[in-house]
N, C-alpha and C positions, 0 to 999 in steps of 0.2 A: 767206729768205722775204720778200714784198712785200706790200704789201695792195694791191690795185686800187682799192676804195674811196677809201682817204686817198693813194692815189699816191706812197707814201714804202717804204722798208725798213724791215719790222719787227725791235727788237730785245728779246728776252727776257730776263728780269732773271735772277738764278740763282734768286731767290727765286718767281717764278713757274714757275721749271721741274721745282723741288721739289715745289710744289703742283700743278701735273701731275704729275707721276710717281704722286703720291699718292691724284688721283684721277682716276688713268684719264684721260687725256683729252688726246686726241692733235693734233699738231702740224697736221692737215688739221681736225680739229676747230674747233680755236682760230684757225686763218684762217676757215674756215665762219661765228664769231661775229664776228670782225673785220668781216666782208666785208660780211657779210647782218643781222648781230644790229640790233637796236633798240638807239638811243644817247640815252644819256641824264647832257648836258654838263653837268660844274660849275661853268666857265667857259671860256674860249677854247680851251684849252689841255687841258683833263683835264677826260675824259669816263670813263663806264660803258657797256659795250658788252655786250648780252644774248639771250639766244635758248633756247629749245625746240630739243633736239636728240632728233628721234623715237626714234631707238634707243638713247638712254637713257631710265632709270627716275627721275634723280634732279633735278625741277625745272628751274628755269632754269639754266645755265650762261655765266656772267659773269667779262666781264676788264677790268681797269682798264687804261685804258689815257693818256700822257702824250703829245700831239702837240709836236713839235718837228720835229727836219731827219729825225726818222723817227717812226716808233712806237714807244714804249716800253710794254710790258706789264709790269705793275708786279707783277699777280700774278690769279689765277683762281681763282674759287670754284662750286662745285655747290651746289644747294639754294637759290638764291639767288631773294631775294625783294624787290621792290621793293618801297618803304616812302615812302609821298607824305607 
């Protein structure tokens, strides 16, 4: 998988694939947030990546993600709520 946004190869951590598996939320899904989600950096390097996915019921759906020589997805959460 690649993201076209950040232009690198995504790689999934196991720990974020657990947490898919867990809630639903599929591999075209989670490029969908990559791609298109609202980002929101905590520095250069590692950001929050987030979005409304219509056909689900459960809030925002958010993936941490790590920029380097690819994407690292560190892990994915539903219900997710941003907190300024």
């Amino acid at each position: 998988m690649k993201s076209q946004r950040f232009n690198r190869k995504i790689i999934i951590t196991r720990h974020a694939l657990i947490r898919m598996t867990e809630r639903v939320i599929s591999d075209s899904e989670l490029l969908d947030i990559v791609d298109s989600g609202v980002t929101k950096y905590t520095d250069d390097t590692h950001l929050w990546v987030y979005k409304y996915l219509s056909n689900r019921n459960d809030n925002l759906v958010c993936a941490v993600l790590v920029l380097e020589h690819s994407v690292v997805i560190k892990t994915v959460m539903h219900y997710f709520s941003l907190v300024e």
